[in-house]
N, CA, C and O atoms as CSV, one atom per row, in Angstrom:
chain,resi,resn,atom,element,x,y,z
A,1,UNK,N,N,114.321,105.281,98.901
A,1,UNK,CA,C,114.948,104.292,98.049
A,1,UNK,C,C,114.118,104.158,96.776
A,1,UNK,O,O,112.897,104.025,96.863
A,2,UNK,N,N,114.719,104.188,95.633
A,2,UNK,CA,C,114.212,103.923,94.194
A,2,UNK,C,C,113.536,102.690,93.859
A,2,UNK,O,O,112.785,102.644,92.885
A,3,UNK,N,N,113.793,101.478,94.752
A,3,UNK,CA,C,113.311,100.284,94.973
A,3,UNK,C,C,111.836,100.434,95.427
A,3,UNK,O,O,111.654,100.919,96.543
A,4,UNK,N,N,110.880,100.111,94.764
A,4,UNK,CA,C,109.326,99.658,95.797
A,4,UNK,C,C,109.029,98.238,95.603
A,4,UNK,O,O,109.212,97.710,94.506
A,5,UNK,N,N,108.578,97.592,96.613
A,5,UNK,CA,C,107.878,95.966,96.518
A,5,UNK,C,C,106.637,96.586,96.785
A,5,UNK,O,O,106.149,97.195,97.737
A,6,UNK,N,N,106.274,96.246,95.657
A,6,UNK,CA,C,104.650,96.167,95.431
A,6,UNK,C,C,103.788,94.767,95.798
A,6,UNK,O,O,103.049,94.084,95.088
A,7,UNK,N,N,104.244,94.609,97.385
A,7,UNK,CA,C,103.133,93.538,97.549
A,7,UNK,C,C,101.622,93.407,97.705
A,7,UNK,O,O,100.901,92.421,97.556
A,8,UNK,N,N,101.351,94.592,98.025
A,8,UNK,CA,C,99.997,95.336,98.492
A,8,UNK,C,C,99.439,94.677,97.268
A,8,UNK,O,O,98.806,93.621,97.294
A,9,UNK,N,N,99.760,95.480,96.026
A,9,UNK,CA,C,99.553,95.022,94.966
A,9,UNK,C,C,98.904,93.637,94.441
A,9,UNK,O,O,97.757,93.370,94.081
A,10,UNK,N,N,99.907,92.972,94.522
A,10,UNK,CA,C,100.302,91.765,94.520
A,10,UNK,C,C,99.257,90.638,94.956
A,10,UNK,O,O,98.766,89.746,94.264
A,11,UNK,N,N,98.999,91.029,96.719
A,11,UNK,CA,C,98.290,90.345,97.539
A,11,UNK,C,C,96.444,90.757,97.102
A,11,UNK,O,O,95.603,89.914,97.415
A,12,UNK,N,N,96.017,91.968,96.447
A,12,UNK,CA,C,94.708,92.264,96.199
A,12,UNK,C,C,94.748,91.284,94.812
A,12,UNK,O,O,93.773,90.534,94.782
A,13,UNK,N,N,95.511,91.158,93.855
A,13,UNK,CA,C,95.195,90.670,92.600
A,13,UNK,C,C,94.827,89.189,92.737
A,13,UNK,O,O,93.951,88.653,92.057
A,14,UNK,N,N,95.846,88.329,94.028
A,14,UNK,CA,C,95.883,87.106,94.035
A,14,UNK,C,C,94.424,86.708,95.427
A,14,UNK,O,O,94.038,85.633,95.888
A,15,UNK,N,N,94.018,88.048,95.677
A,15,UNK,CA,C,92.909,87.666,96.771
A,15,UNK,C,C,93.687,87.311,98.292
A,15,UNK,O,O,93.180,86.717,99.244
A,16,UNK,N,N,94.786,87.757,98.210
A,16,UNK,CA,C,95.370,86.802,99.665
A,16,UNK,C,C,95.219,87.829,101.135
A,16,UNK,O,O,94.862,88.987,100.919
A,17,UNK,N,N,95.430,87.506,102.298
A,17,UNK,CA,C,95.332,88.614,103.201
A,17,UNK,C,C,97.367,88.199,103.601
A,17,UNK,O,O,98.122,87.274,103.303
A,18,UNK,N,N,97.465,89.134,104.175
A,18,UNK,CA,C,98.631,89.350,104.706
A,18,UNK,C,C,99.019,88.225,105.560
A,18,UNK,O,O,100.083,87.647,105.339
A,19,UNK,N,N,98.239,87.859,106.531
A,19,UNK,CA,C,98.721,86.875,107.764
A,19,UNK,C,C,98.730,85.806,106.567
A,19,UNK,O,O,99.864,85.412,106.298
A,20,UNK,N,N,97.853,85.340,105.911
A,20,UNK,CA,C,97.972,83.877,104.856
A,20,UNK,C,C,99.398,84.117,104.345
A,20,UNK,O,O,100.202,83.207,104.547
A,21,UNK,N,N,99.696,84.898,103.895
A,21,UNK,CA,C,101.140,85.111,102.926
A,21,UNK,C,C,102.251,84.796,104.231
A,21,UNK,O,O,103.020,83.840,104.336
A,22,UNK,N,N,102.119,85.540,104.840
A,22,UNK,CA,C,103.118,85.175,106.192
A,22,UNK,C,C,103.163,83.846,106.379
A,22,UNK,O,O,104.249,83.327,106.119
A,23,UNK,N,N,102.344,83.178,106.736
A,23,UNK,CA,C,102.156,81.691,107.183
A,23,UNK,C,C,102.712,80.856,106.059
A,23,UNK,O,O,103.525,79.952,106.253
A,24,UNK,N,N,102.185,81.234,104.732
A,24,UNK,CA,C,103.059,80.267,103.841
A,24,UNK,C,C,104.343,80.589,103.014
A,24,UNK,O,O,104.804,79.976,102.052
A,25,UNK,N,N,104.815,81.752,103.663
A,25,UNK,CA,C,106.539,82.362,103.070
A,25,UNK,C,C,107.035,81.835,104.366
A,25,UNK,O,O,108.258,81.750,104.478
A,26,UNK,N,N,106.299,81.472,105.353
A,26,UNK,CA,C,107.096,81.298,107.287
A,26,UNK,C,C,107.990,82.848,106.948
A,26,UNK,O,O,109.127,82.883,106.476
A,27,UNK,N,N,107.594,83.420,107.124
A,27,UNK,CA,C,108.079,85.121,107.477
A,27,UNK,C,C,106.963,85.996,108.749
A,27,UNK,O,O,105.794,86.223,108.437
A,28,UNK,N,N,107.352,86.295,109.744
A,28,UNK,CA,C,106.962,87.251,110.529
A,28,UNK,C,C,105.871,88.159,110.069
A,28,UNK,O,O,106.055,88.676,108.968
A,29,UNK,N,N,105.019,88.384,110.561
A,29,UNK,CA,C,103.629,88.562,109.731
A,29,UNK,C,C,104.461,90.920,110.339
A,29,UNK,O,O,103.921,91.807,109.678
A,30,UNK,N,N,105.076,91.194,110.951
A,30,UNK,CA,C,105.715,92.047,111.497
A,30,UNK,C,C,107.006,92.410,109.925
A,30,UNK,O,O,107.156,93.423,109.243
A,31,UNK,N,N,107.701,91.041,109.886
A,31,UNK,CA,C,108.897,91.549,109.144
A,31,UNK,C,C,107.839,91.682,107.537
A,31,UNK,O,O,108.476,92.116,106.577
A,32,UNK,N,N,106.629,91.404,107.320
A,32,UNK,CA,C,106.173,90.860,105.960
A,32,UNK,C,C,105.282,92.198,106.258
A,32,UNK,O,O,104.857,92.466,105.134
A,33,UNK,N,N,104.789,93.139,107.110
A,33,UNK,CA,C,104.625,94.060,107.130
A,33,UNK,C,C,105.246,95.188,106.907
A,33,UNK,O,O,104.660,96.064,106.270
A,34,UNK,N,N,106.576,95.396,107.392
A,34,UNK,CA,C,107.923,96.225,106.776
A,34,UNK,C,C,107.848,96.191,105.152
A,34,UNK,O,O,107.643,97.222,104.512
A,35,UNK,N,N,108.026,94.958,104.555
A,35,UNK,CA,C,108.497,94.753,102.978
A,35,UNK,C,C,106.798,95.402,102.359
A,35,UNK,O,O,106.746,95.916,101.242
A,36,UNK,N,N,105.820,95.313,103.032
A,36,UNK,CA,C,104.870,96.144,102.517
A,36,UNK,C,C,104.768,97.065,102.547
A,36,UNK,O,O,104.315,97.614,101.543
A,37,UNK,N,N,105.097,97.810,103.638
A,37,UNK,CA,C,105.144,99.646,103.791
A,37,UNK,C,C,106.282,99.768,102.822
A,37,UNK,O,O,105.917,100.739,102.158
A,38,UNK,N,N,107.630,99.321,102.246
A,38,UNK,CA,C,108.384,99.423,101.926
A,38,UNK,C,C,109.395,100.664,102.784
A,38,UNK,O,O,110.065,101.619,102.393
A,39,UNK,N,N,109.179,100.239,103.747
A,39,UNK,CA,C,110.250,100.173,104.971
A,39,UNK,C,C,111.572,99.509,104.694
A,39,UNK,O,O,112.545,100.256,104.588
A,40,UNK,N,N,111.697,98.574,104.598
A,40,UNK,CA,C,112.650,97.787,104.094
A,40,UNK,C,C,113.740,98.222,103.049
A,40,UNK,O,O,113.572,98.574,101.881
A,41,UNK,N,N,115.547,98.041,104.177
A,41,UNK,CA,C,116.147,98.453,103.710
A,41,UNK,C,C,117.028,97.080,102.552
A,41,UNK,O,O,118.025,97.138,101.832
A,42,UNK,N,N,116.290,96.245,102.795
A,42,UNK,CA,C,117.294,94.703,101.774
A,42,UNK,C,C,116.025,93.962,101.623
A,42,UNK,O,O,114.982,94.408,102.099
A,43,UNK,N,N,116.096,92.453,100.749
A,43,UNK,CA,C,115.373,91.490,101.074
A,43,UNK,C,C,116.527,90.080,100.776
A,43,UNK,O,O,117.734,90.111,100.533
A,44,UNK,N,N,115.749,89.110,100.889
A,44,UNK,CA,C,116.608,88.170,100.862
A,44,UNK,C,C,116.068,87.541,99.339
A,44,UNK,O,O,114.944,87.574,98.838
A,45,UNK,N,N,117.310,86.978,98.848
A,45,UNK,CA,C,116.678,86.409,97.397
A,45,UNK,C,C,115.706,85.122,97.863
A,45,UNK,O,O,114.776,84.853,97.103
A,46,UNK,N,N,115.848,84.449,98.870
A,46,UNK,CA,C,115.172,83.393,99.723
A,46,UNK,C,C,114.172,83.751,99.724
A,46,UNK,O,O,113.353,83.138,99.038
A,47,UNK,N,N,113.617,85.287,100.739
A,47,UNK,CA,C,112.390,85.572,100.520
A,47,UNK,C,C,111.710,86.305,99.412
A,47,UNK,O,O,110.531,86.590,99.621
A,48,UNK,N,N,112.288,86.700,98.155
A,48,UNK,CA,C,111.868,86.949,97.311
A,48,UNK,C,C,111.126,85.998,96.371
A,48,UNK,O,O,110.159,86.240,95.648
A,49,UNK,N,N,111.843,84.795,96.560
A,49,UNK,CA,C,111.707,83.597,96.049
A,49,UNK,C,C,110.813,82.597,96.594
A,49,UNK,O,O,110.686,81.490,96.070
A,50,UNK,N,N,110.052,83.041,97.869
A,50,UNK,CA,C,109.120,82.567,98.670
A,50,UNK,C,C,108.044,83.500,98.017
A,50,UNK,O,O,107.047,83.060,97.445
A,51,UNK,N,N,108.312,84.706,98.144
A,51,UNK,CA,C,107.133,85.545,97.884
A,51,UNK,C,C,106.619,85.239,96.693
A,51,UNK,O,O,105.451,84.851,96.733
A,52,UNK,N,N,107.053,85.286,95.796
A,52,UNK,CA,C,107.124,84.870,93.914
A,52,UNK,C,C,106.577,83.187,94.129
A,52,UNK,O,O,106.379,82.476,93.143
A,53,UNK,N,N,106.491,82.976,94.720
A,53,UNK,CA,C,106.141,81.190,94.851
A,53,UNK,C,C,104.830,80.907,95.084
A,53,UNK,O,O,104.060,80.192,94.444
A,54,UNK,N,N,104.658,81.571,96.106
A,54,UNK,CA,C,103.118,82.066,96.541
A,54,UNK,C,C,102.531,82.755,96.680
A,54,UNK,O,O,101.832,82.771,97.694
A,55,UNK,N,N,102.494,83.320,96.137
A,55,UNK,CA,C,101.936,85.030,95.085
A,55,UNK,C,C,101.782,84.453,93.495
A,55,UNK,O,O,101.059,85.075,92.717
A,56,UNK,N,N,102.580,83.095,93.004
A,56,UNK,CA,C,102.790,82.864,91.981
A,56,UNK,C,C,102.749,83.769,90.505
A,56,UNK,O,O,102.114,83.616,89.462
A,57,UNK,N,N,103.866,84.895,91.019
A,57,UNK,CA,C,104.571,85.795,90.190
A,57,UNK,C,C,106.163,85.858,90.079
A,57,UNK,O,O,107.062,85.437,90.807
A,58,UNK,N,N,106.146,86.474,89.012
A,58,UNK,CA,C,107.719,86.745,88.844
A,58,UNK,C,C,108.571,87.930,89.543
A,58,UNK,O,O,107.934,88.893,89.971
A,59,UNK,N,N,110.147,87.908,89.697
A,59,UNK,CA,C,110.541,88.991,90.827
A,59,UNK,C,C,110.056,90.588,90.270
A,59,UNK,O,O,109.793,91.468,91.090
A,60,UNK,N,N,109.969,90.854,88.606
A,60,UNK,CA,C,109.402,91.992,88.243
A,60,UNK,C,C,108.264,92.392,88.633
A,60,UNK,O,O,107.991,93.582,88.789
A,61,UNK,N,N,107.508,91.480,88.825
A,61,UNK,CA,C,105.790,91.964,89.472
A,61,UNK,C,C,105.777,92.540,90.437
A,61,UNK,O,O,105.057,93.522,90.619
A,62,UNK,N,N,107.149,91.720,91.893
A,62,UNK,CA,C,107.069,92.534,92.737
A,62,UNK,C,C,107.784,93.673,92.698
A,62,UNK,O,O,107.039,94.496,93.229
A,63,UNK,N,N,108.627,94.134,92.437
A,63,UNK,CA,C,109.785,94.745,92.434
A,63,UNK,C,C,109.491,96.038,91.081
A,63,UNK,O,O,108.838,95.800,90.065
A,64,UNK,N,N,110.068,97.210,91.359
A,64,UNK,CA,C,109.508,98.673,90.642
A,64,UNK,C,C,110.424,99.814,90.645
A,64,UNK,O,O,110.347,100.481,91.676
A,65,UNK,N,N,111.022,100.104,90.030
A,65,UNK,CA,C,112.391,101.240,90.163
A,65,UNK,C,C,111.747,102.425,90.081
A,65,UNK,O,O,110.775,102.420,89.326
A,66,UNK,N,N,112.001,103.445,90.636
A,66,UNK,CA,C,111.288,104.677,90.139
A,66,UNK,C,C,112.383,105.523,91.311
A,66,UNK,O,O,112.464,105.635,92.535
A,67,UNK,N,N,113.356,106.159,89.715
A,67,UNK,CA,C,114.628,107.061,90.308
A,67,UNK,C,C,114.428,108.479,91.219
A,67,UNK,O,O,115.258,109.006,91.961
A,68,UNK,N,N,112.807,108.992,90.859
A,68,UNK,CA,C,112.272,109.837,91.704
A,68,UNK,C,C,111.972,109.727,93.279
A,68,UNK,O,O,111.830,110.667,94.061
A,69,UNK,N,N,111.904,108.192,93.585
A,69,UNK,CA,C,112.254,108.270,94.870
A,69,UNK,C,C,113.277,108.989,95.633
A,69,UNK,O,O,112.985,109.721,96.579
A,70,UNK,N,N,114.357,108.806,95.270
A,70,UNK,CA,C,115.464,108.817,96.228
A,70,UNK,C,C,115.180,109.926,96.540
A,70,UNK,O,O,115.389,110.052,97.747
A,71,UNK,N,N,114.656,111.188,95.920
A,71,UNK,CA,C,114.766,112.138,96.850
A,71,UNK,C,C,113.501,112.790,97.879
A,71,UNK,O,O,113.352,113.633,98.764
A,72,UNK,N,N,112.932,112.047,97.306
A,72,UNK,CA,C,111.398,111.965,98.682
A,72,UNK,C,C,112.172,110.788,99.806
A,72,UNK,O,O,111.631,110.859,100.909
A,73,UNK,N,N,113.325,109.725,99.751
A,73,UNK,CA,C,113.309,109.243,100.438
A,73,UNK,C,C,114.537,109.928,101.485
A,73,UNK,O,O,114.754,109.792,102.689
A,74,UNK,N,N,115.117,110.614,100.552
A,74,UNK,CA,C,116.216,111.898,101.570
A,74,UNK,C,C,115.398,112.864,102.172
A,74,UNK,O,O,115.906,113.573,103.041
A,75,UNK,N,N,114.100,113.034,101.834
A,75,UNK,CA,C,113.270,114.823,102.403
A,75,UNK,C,C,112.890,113.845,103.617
A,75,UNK,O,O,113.024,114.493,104.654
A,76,UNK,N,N,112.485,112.593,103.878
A,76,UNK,CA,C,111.831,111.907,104.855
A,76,UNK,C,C,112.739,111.540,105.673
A,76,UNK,O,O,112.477,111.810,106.845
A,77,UNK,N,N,114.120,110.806,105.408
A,77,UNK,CA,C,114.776,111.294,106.459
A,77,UNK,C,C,115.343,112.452,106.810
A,77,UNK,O,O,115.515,112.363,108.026
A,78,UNK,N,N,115.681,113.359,106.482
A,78,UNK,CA,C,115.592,114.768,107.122
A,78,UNK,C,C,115.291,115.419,107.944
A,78,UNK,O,O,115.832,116.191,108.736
A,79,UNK,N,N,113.841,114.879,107.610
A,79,UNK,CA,C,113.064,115.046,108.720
A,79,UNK,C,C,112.676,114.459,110.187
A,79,UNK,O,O,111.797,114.662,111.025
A,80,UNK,N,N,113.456,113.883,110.085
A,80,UNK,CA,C,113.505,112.555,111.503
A,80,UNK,C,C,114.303,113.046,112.068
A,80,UNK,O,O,114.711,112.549,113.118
């Protein structure tokens, strides 16, 4: 997918660890692991809007288009 959430990112700039971000988005420290691998096939504008809240960034910070994905993300499933 051409989509990346750059929370990894995100979470080193603001100093946070992963389980803290979980605890204060109340998101599954499991489902908040997915949206970091960028596993994740949707998000919710809810939790985008959690994340951006306490991360205290905007949805562009997290969020990154890069049209060269799609086809590393077709060679990877392929391969499955």
């Amino acid at each position: 997918m051409p989509i990346l959430l750059n929370l990894d990112l995100m979470l080193v700039r603001r100093k946070m660890k992963l389980t803290e971000l979980a605890e204060r988005v109340g998101i599954t420290l499991a489902n908040l692991s997915i949206l970091k691998q960028d596993k994740a096939r949707a998000i919710r504008f809810s939790t985008l809007e959690a994340l951006c809240r306490e991360l205290q960034c905007q949805p562009g910070d997290l969020l990154e288009y890069r049209p060269g994905e799609v086809e590393k993300a077709n060679e990877r499933e392929e391969l499955q």
